[in-house]
N, C-alpha and C positions, 0 to 999 in steps of 0.2 A: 468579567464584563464590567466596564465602566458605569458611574447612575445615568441615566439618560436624560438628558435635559427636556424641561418643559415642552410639550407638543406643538410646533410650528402652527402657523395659521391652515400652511396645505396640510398639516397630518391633521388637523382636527377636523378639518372637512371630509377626512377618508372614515378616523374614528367615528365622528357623530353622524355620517351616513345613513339613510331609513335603514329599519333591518333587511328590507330585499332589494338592497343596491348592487347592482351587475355592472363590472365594469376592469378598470384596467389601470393599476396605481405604478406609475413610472419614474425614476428617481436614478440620478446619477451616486455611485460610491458613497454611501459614508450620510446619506441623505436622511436616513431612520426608517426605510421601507419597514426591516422585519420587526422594529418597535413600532410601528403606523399597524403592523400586522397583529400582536402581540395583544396593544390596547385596544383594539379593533375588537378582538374574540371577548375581551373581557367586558368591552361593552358592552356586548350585542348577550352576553350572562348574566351581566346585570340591568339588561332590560327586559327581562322575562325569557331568553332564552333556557331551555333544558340542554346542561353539557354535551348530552347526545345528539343534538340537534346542529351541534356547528364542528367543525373537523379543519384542521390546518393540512397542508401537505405540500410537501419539498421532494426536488427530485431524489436523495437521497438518506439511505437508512442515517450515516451522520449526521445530516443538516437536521434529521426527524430528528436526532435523539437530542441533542442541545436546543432545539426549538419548543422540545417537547417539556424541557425541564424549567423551560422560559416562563413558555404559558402556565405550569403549575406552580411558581412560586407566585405570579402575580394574579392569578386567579383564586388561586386559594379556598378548592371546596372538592367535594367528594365527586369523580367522575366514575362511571363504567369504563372504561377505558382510556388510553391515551389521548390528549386532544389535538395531537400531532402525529403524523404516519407519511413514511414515503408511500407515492406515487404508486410502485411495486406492490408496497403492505398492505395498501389500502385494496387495489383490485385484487390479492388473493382473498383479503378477507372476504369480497362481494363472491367470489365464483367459488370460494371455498362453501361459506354460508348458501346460496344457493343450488349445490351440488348437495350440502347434507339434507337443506330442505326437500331435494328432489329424491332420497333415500340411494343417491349416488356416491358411490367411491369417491372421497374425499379429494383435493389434487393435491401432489406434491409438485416444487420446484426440481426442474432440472437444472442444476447448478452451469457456471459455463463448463468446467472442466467434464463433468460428462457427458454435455454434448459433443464436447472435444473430441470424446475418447470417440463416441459413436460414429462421428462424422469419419475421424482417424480408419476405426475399423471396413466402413463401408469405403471409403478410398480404397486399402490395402485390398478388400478384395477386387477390387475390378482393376487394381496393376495386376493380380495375379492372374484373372481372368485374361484380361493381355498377354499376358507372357504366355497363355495357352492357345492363342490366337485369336480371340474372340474380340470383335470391334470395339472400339471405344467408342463413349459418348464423346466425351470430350474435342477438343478442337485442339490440331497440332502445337500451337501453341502453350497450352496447357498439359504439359503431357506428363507422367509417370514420375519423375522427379521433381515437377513441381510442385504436383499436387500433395505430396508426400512430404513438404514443408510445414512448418507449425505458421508460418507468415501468410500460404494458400490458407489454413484451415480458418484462420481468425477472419481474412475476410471475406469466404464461405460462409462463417456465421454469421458477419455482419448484414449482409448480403440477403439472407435467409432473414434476418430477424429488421428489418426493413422491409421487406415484401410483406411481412406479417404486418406490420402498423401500416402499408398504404394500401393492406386488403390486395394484393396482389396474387395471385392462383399460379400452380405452376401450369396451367394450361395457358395461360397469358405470355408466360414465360416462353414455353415451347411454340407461341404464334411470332414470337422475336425475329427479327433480322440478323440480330447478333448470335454468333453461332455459341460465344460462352453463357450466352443466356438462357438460349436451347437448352444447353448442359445442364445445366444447373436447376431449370425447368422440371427437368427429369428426372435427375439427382432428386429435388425437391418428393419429388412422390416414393421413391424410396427409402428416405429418410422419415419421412411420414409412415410409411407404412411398418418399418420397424418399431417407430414410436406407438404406435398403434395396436403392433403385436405383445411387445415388450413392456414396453409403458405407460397403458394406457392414459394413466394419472397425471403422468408427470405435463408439464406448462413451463417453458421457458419462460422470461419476464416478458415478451413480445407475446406470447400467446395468452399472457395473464389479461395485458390492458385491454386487447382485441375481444376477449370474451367478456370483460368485464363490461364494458362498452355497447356489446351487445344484450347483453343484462342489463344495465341502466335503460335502453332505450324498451326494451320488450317486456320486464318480467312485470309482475303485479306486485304491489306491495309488500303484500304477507310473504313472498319470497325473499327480498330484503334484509327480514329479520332488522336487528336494531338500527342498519346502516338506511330504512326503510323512513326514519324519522329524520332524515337530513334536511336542512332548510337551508346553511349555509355553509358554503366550503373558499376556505382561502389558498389561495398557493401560493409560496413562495420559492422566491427565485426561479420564475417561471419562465427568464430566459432560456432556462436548458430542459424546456418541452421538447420532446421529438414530439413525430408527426402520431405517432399513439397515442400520447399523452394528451393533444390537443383535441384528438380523435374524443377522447374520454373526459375531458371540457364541457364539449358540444355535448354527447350525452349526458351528463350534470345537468345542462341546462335545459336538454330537451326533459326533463321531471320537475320543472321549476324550482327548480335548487338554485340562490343565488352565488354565483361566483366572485368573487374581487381575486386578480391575479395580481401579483407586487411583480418586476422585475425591471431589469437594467438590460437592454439589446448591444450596449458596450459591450459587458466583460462576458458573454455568453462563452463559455470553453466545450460546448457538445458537438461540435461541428464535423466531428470524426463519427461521431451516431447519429447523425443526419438531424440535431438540434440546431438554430443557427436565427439570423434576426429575421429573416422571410418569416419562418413558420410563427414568430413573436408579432409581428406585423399582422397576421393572417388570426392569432389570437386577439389582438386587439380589436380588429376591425370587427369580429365575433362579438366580443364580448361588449364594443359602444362605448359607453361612457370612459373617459380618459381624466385620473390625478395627475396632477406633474410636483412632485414633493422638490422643490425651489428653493431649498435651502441646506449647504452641504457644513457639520460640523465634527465631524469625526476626525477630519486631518488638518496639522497645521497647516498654516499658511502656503509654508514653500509645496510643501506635499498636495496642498491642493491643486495649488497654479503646476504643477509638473505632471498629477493626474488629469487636468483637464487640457494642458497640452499636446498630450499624447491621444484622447479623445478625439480632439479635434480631425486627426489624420485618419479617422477610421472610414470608410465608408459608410453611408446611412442607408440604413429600409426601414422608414416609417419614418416617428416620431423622432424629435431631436432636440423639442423644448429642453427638457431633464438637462441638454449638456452644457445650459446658461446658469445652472444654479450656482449663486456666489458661496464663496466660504469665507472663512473667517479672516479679520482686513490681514492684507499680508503684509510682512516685513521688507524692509529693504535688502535684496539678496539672498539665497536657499540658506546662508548661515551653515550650520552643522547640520542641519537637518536634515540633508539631501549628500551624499558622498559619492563618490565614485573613484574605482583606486582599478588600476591595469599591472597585474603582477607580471613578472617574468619568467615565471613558470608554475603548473601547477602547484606544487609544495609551498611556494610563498603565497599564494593564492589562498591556501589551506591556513597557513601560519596567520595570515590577514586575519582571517574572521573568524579565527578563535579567538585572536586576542582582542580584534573589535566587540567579540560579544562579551569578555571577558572584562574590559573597560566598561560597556552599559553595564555591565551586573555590579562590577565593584566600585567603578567612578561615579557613575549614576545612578545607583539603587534600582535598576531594572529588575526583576525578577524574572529565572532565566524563563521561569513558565508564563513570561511577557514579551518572547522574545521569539523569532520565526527566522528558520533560511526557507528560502523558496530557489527551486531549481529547475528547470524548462520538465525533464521525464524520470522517469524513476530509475533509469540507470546513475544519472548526475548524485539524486537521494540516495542513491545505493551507496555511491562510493563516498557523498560528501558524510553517511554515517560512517564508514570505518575510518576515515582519517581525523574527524572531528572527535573522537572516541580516543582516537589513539592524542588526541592532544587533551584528551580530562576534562573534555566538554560535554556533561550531561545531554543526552539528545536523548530524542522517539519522532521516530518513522512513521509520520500519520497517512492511513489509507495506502501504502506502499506495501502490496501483498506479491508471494514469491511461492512458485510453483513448489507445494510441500517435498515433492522426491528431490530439489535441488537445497534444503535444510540440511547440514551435514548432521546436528541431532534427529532429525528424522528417520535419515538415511540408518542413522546407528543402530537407534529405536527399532523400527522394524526389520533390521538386518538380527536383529539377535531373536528375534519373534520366530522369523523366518527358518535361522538355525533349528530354534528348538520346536519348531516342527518340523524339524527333516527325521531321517533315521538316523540314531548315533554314529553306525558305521559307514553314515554316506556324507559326514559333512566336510567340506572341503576344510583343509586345513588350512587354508590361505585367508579365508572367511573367518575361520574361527580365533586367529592370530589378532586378524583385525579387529574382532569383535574386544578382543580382551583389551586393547589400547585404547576402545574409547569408554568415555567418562560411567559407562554403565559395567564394562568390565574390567575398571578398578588398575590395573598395569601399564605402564609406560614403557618405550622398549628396550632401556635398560635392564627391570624387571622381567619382560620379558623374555630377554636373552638368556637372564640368568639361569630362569625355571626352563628353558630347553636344554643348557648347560647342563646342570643337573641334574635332567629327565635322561640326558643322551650319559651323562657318568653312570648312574647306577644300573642303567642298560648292559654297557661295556664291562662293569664289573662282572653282572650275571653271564656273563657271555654271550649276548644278545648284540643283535645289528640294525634293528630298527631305527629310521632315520629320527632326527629329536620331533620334527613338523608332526608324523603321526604317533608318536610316544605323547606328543603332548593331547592329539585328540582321542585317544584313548585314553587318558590321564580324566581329560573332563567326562567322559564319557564312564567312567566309573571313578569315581570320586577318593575312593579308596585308594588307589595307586599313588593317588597325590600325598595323600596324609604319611607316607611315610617318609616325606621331605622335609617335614617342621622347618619350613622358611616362610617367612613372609609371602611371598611372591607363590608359594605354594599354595597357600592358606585363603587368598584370593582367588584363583584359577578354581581350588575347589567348592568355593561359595560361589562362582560363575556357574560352575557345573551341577550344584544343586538346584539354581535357577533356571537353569536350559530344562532340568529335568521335574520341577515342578512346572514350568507351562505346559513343557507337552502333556503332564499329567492333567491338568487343568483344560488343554483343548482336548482330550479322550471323553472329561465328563462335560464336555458340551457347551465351555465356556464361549462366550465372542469376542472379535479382534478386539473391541472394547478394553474387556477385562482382562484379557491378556498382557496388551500393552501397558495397563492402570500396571499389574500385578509386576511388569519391568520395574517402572518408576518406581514404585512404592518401596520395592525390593534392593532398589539400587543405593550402596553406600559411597561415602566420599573417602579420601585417603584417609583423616583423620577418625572412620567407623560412624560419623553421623550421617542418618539421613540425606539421599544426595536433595532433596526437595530444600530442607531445613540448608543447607550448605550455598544452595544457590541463589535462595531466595537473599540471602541475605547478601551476597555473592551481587547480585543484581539492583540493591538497593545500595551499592557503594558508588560513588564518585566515577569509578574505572568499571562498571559492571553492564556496560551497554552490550557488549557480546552477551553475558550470559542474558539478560532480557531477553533479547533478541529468540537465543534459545529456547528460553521459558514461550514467550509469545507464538512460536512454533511449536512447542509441545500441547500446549493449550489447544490451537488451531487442528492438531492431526488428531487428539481426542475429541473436538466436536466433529472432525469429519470422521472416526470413528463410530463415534455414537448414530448420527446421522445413517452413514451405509446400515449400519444394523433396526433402525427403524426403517425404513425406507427397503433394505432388502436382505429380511433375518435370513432368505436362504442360501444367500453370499456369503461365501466364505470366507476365511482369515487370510488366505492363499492369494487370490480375486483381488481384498481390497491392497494386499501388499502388492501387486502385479500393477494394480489403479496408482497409487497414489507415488512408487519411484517410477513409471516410463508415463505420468503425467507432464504436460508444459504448460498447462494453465492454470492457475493460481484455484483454490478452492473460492466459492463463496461462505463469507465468514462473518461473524460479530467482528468490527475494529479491535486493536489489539488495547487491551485495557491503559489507561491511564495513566502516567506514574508523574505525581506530583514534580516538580522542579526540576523541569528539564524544556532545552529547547525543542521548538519543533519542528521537524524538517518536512516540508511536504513540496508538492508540484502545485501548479496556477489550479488545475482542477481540482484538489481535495482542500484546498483554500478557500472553498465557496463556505461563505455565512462566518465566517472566520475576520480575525480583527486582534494586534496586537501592538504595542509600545513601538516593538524597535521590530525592522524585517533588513535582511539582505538577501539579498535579489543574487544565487550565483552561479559563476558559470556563463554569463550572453554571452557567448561566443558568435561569432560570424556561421552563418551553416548551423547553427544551436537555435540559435532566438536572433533573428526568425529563421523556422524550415519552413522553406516553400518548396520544399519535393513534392509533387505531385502525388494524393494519394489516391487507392481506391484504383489501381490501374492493372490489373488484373483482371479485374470481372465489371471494371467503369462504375462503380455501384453508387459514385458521386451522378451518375446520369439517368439513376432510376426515377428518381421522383419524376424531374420531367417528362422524361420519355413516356411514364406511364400517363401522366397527365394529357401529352400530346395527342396518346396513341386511342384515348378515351374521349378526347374531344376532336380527333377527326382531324385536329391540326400537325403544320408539320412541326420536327422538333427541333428548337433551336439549338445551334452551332456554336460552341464555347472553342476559342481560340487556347494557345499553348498559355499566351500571355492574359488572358480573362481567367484561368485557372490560377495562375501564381497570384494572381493579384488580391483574390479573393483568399486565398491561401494566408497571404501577407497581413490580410486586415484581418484572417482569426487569429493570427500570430498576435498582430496589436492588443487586441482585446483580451488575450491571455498578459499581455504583460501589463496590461492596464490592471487587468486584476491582482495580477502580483503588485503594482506599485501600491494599489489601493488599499490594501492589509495593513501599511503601516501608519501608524497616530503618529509618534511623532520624529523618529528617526528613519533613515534610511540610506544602507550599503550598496551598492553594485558593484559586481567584482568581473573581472575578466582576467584569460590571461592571453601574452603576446609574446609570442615567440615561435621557433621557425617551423612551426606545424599548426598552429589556429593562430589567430586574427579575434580583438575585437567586433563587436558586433555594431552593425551601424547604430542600432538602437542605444550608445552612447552619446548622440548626436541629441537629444535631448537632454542629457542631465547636463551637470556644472564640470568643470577642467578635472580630469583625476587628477588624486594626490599625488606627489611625488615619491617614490617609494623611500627615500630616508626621514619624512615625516613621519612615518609606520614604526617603524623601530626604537623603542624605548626601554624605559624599565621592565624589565618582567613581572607576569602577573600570575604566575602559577609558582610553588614550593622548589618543585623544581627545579625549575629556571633561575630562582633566587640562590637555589645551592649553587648551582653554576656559575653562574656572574660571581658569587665571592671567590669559589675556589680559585675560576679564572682569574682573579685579582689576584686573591694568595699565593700563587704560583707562578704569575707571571709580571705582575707590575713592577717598579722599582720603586716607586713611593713609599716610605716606610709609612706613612697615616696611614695610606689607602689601606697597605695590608695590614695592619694596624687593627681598623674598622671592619676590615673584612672577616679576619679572624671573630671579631668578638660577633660579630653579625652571627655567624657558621656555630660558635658557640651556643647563640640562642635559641638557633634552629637545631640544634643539637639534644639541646634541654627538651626541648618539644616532640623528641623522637621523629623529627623529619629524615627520611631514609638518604643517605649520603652526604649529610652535613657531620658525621663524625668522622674525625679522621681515623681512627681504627677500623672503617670500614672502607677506607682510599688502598687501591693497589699501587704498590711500589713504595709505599712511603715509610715502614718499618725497614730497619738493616738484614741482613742476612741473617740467620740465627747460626749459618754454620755454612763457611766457606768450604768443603771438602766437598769431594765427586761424589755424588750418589754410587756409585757404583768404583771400585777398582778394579779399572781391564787389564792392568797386569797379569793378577791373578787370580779375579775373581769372575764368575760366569755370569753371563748376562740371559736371562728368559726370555724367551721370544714363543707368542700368541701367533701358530701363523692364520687365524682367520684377521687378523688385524693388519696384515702384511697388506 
């Protein structure tokens, strides 16, 4: 984080505010809101407030944790707790505390993935119910195959978990016109009523704020407990309130608790969870008093005048002062600061902004952990990590989480759990072949050809016919059989087979999926006999080592969702959670994947919130990418809830949004997603697309400066690599005698340094024959032939 410059005339008027100032602090990009926030707390500390008495909160657990580390470096004194917490953290903590004050069963969170699964299950039954001829709820529309989608169930959640913040009943539901409203009305109470039988405890994050909410407005103090002492609460980036969260505002307020809410109605990205600049409007006007922080210094010049060009296109609800704040005086023309480059196909696309970021790090002294892609959804981050990877560019995937049973470490991990709780003699040998080629069963399939080879030779010798597949699971299955192969490839198989046969020893005396899994990893060695943990770690701290992070980061995640099932449900078995977590589709809820110094960071327009770095590219605007104005929510209309209910509460009728009043507003959240992508970067910034006979740039080109011409882009290399290349290709093909000259003693140098392919003893083709004669004489000599190789 950069030092932050002296406080504006508008930030000190938000800082030096009475302590019980209520109100509504509005700032375009770059403006200092969450330093207007920051100084603000430490103020209102160093004028008699007690730390417990004031509380920061963001919509999410990241925005907490970096806000959280803000306010305690500049604060600087002993808290009871955190003085930052999301939105989520903050209402379990009130209905956690007031459920133990009540001598009630404490609440757990329902993660989404379990309600996934629940909602999952109760669908599957009433197709089956169907299939026996029993009516459906549902409306032909919706029918059996649809519902049976992972695309239905998310926005059944969504759907569900909106009704919950607009206080919505499914008996409200079942009074609908809409006959999928009905459904799902009904649906509604039996999913409640499962939850009910099943889990009593459990509160998705929709049912946190709604109760929390209700607690704020009804309990007595002494229920409270320390949250009981509150006088002031800040929110920041309180564009991406839903209609809960604002819910849970009001109540703040209705305790006289002062609020100050910081946020920007531009770059709001919650529009997909029913956050959006109405409900910010409808906060403001709540909360009265309005800052307009009037001066933007975070981006240069060009970058400001090109973030606030694209502002201007946005549609307004509400306030719009904030989008006159000047920035810093601008220069003549975007300069470098502002790029735009249209490749011809993906691969150069990729090539681009390696080496773009590869130029800020090494031309400019960028530091790559100064350095951001931003990409419209986490499919674009998914792949712009493995090709970015494969070109030697340190990356981390922030807030881009992946359904744990789609982990192919995962998958492994608990596939060899799963073996070694089967019965010896019933495990598939197809399974167990697999098992032994990935990274925890030590053989490649070479190896493991061999040890079937030699499992099926000394079969044949004994006069036995047993095929090699089950020779080999009888090999693991008693260990002994193996040891009389003294091969490598043996000596692995049966240190596999001691490990299958200590878990299941270990689930007999009563271990959990937990320490099952621990007792894999821990157990597991690498080809060279170290530790596979020691192997990888360091595996992952190389230059090339984003795969195996990735792995690591996934191993991490399935241990806290390990641990997690076992408090939450010790009488869940290891069986259960292995059945949960591979026929899962929804991402665990999880801590961010930890940190790892010097690397870029790839993320989407939404986990970029409170975020801010040197140099960004923006990639991927495709046409149909950035902007999608697909119509969402069109399955169960869940975009027509708020109104409707509104309407249907106040008597009035409910208004009629057109085909084109949809896209349009579609379009302007689209805007405001790319506004906030522009707005991350200080003082460089890329945009990439590509063009060619299957995508189209994006019109949102139409604001920047003329792409570059793609022979601009192509120069020196700037990775080891590529420098080996470019000489040898001179050595080998120029006719200049300097060039090769140069080139040679270049390859030389790189050679001293032990750079991999700069020695020529390591070039094919380039040493003579050692010995022109036929490998073989078919005159008169016999040739062997392997016929599984035929």
């Amino acid at each position: 984080m950069p030092a932050q410059p002296a406080p504006t005339a508008a930030q000190a008027a938000v800082i030096d505010a009475p302590s019980g100032a209520v109100g509504t602090v509005i700032g375009a990009p770059g403006t200092g809101k969450t330093h207007a926030l920051v100084e603000r707390v430490a103020a209102l500390i160093e004028g008699g407030f007690a730390p417990e008495q004031v509380l920061a909160l963001t919509p999410n657990r990241q925005a907490a944790t970096a806000l959280r580390d803000r306010i305690g470096v500049r604060v600087r004194v002993a808290t009871p707790g955190p003085l930052a917490r999301s939105l989520g953290s903050f209402a379990f903590q009130l209905v956690r505390g007031t459920m133990v004050h009540a001598g009630q069963e404490p609440p757990a969170l329902l993660t989404g993935a379990d309600q996934d699964r629940i909602i999952a299950d109760l669908l599957a039954g009433e197709a089956e119910d169907e299939g026996e001829g029993l009516r459906s709820r549902w409306p032909e529309s919706l029918g059996a195959a649809v519902r049976s989608s992972r695309a239905f169930r998310s926005e059944l959640r969504a759907f569900l978990a909106e009704c919950t913040e607009l206080g919505v009943t499914p008996a409200e539901l079942e009074r609908s016109e809409r006959p999928a409203w009905r459904a799902v009305g009904s649906f509604a109470l039996s999913y409640r009523s499962v939850l009910d039988r099943a889990r009593a405890a459990h509160r998705d994050a929709a049912d946190l704020l709604a109760e929390a909410g209700a607690i704020l407005r009804t309990a007595e103090p002494e229920m409270l407990g320390p949250l009981g002492r509150l006088r002031a609460v800040l929110i920041d980036d309180a564009q991406e309130l839903t209609a809960g969260g604002v819910a849970l505002v009001a109540a703040l307020r209705s305790r006289g608790i002062a609020v100050l809410a910081f946020g920007d109605p531009d770059i709001s990205s919650g529009a997909f969870r029913g956050a959006g600049p109405e409900l910010f409007a409808s906060l403001v006007a709540m909360l009265g008093d309005v800052h307009v922080l009037d001066e933007a210094h975070r981006q240069d010049p060009a970058l400001t005048a090109l973030t606030r060009t694209v502002v201007q296109t946005i549609g307004a609800s509400g306030r719009i002062e904030h989008r006159r704040a000047p920035g810093p005086a601008a220069a003549d023309g975007p300069g470098d600061a502002v790029q735009a480059f249209i490749a011809p196909s993906p691969h150069e696309e990729h090539d681009l902004i390696a080496r773009t970021l590869r130029e800020w790090h090494l031309l400019h002294g960028i530091g790559w952990e100064r350095m951001a892609v931003i990409a419209h959804d986490t499919r674009q981050v998914a792949a712009l990590e493995a090709e970015l990877a494969a070109r030697e560019v340190p990356t981390r995937a922030a807030g881009v989480q992946r359904p744990l049973g789609s982990e192919t470490v995962v998958r492994d991990i608990v596939g060899i759990v799963r073996l070694a709780l089967t019965e010896p003699a019933e495990r598939d040998p197809q399974l167990l072949a697999e098992a032994l080629r990935t990274p925890f069963g030590g053989l490649d399939g070479v190896g493991l050809r061999r040890l079937r080879a030699r499992l099926r030779h000394l079969e044949l010798e004994a006069g036995g016919s047993a095929p090699a597949r089950l020779l080999l699971r009888d090999g693991i299955a008693e260990p002994a059989r193996l040891a009389r192969l003294d091969t490598a490839e043996a000596r692995i198989a049966d240190r596999f087979g001691t490990l299958l046969h200590e878990v299941r020893e270990a689930r007999l005396r009563g271990e959990t999926i937990h320490e099952l899994l621990w007792r894999v990893w821990d157990s597991s060695r690498a080809a060279d006999g170290r530790r596979l943990a020691l192997s990888w770690q360091e595996a992952a701290n190389s230059p090339s080592g984003a795969e195996t992070a990735r792995a690591l980061d996934a191993l991490v995640a399935l241990f806290d969702a390990a641990k997690r099932s076992v408090e939450r449900a010790p009488e869940k078995g290891p069986e259960a959670f292995i059945h949960d977590i591979l026929d899962s589709e929804v991402p665990e809820d999880s801590l961010s994947a930890p940190e790892r110094p010097a690397t870029v960071t790839l993320m989407t327009p939404a986990t970029a919130l409170g975020t801010e770095f040197d140099a960004v590219v923006i990639a991927g605007v495709q046409d149909g990418v950035w902007p999608n104005v697909r119509l969402r929510g069109g399955l169960l209309e869940t975009w027509r809830l708020g109104e409707a209910v509104a309407a249907a509460r106040s008597g009035e009728p409910e208004h009629e949004h057109s085909t084109l009043d949809r896209r349009r507003a579609a379009l302007h959240d689209e805007l405001r997603l790319f506004v906030r992508a522009l707005s991350r970067a200080r003082h460089r910034l890329l945009v990439t697309a590509v063009d060619d006979d299957d995508q189209s740039p994006s019109a949102f080109f139409g604001f920047l400066p003329d792409p570059l011409p793609p022979q601009e882009r192509h120069a020196h290399p700037l990775t080891l690599r590529g420098l080996v290349a470019k000489h040898r290709r001179v050595l080998t093909t120029s006719t200049d005698p300097v060039a090769r000259s140069e080139a040679a003693g270049q390859l030389r140098l790189l050679a001293e340094a032990d750079v991999p392919g700069a020695d020529p003893d390591e070039w094919f083709g380039v040493r003579p024959p050692s010995d022109e004669r036929p490998l073989r004489d078919l005159e008169t000599g016999s040739v062997p032939v392997s016929p599984s190789r035929l």
